[in-house]
N, C-alpha and C positions, 0 to 999 in steps of 0.2 A: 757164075760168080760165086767164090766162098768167102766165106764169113766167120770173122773170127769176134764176136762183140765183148770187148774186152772189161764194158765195164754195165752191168744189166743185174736188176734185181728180184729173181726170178719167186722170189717167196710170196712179193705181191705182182703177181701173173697167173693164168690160169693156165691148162694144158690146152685150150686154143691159141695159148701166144707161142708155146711149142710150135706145136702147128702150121703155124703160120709162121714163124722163123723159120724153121725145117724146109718150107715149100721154097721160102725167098733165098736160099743160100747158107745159112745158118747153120755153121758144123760142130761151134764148140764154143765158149765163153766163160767169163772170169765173172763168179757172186760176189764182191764186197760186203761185207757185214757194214749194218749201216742205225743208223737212227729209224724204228720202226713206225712211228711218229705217234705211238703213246707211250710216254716216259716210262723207263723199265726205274724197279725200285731195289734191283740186288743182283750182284753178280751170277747166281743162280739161274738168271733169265736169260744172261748172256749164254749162259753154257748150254740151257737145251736150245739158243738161238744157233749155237754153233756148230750144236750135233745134229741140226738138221740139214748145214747148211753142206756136212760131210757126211748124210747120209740118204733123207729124204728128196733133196734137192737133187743129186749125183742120178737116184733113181728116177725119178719123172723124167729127168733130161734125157736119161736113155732110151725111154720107150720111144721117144721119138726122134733117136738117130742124134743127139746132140750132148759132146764131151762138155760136163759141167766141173769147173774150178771157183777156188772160193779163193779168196784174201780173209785174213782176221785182224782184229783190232779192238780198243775201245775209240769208239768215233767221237770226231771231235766235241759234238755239240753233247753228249753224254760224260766227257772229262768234267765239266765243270761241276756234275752230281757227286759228291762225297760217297753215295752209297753205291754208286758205280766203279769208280775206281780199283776196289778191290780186284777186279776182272783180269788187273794189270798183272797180277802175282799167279791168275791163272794161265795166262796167255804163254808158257814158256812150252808146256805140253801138248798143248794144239798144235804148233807152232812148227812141231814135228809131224803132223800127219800128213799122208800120204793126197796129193789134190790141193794141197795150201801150196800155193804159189807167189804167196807176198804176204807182208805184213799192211795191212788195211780194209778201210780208208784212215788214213789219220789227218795229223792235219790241223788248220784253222775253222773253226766258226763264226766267235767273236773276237779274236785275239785276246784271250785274258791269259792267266798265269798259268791258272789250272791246265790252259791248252798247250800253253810254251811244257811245262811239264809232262803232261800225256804224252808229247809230240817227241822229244828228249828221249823219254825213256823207249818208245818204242822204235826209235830208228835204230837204239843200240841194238834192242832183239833182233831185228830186221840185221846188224852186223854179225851178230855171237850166232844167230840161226843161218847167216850166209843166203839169205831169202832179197828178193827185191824190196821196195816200199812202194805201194799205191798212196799218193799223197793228196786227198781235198783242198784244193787254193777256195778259200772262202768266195761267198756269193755277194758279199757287201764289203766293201773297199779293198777291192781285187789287185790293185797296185800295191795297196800298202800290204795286204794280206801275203802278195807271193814275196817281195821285200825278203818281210821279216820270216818267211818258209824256209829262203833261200840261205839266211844267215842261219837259223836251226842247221840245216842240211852242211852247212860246211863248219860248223862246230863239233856235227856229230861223226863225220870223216868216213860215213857211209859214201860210197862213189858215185856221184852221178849221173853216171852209165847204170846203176841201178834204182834209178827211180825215176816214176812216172808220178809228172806233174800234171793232174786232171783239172776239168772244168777253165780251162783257159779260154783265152778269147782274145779278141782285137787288139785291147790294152797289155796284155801280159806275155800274149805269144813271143816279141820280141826279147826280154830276158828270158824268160824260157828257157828261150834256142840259145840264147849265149849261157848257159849254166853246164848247158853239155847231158842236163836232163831228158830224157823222153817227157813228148809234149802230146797232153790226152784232152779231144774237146769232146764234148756233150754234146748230140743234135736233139731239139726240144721242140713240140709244137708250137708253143707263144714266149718260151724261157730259153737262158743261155744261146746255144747255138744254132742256126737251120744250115741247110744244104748249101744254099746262095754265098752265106758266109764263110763256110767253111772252104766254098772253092776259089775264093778271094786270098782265104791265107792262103791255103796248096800254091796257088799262085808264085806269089810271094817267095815263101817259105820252103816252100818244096816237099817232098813225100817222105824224107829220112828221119825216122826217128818219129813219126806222126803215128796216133792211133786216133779212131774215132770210135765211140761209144753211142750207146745211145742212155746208158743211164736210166732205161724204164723203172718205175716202181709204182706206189700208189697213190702218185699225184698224175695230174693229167702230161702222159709222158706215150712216146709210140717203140715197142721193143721192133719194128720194121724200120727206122730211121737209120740204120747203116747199108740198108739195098736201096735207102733213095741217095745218100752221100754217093753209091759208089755208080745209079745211073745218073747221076749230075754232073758226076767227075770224066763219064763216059761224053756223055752230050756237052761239053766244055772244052772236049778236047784230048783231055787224057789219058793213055793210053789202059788197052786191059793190064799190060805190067803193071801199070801204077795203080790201080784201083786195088790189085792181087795184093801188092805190096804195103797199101795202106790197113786194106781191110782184113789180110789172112797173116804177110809174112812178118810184119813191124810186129802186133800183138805176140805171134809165136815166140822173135827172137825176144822181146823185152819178157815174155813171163818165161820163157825156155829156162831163162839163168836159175830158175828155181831146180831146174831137173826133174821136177815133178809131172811136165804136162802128159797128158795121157788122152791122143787125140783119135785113138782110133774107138769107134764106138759098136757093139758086140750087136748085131741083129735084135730089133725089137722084139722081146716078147713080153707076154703080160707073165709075170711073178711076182710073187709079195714081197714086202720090205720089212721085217719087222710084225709081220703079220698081215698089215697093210695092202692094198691092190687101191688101182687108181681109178679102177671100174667100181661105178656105184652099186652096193649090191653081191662085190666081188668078194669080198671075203671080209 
């Protein structure tokens, strides 16, 4: 089984979650820049959050066999900071680097102004950069929240066939799939999605245009929750095409459009980063 986990937050994981992704199938996967969860106070903080996220990060992934991508953005729940925003005027240079594959997460959190705006300005770059959009559908009024996503998304005449609608679920899957978006769910130990669920939509809905995530970070979250989707999906009935298709070939073609992926990963060795090694002790 390979693995493509298209939406994991590998900053708060250690190199046993490598590891143990590497051993379960895990070939390559997409970092979102995200909410760290102690408020940053200047765009300053964005930018070493993002040079790690295209340099540090790219390297750990590698010792252990696993092609690391990033998406950038200012996330939504940090649009509403004043002294974040700035971020937005640096985002146009990143935006070109080599490994960014989309512009995100963006998105809803609470639906305010500030967000309608962050959300605006960055699907143009996501146009003028010719990049995808990884799009956050909020965690609190997830109908109204994908709604009013979807009216953003078609005022901003970005196409979508290039954007992926994450954190869906039961209530929202259904517009969704009628927007012509890629549909992204989250599997979570006690939050959003589990395995049981997700093979009720497959069900339903079917494998085209589906990715699943697992969305690990540093709340209680499992970065192995895309090799129990894809043995759930097996023991359900479906077939390996379909599991291949959910968990390695949908992720490829929706971040492919970037032209950026870069799946083949160079034989482990230990070298430094920056001076850096990942061995304690190592340099």
């Amino acid at each position: 089984m390979r693995i493509f986990d298209p939406h994991i937050h590998m900053t708060s994981r250690t190199t046993d979650d490598y590891a143990a992704m590497y051993a379960a199938g895990v070939r390559a996967l997409v970092e979102p820049s995200f909410w760290l969860g102690q408020p940053r106070t200047s765009p300053a903080t964005f930018l070493d959050y993002f040079d790690a996220l295209l340099g540090w990060e790219p390297y750990r992934a590698a010792q252990y066999g696993i092609a690391h991508h990033c998406t950038l953005a200012l996330n939504p729940k940090e649009a509403n900071d004043p002294r974040c925003r700035p971020v937005l005027d640096e985002l146009p240079r990143y935006l070109l680097k080599d490994r960014v594959v989309a512009v995100g997460e963006i998105g809803y959190d609470s639906m305010t102004p500030a967000e309608d705006s962050a959300l605006a300005a960055q699907l143009q770059l996501a146009r003028e950069h010719e990049l995808p959009a990884l799009v956050h559908t909020p965690h609190r009024d997830k109908a109204a929240g994908l709604a009013r996503t979807l009216d953003v998304l078609r005022e901003s005449g970005l196409p979508p066939e290039r954007c992926l609608l994450d954190h869906l679920n039961e209530t929202t899957v259904g517009p969704a799939a009628d927007s012509g978006c890629w549909l992204g769910f989250s599997i979570y130990p006690d939050t959003k999605m589990d395995p049981d669920r997700m093979i009720r939509i497959l069900r339903v809905h079917g494998t085209e245009r589906v990715l699943v995530n697992s969305a690990a970070d540093w709340g209680h979250s499992d970065p192995l929750k895309t090799r129990h989707v894809g043995e759930a999906m097996l023991a359900a009935g479906f077939t390996e095409d379909d599991v291949d298709q959910v968990l390695w070939r949908n992720p490829v073609a929706f971040y492919g459009r970037s032209g950026r992926l870069e799946l083949e990963v160079t034989a482990p060795v230990e070298q430094l980063f920056e001076g850096n090694s990942i061995l304690r002790g190592g340099a």
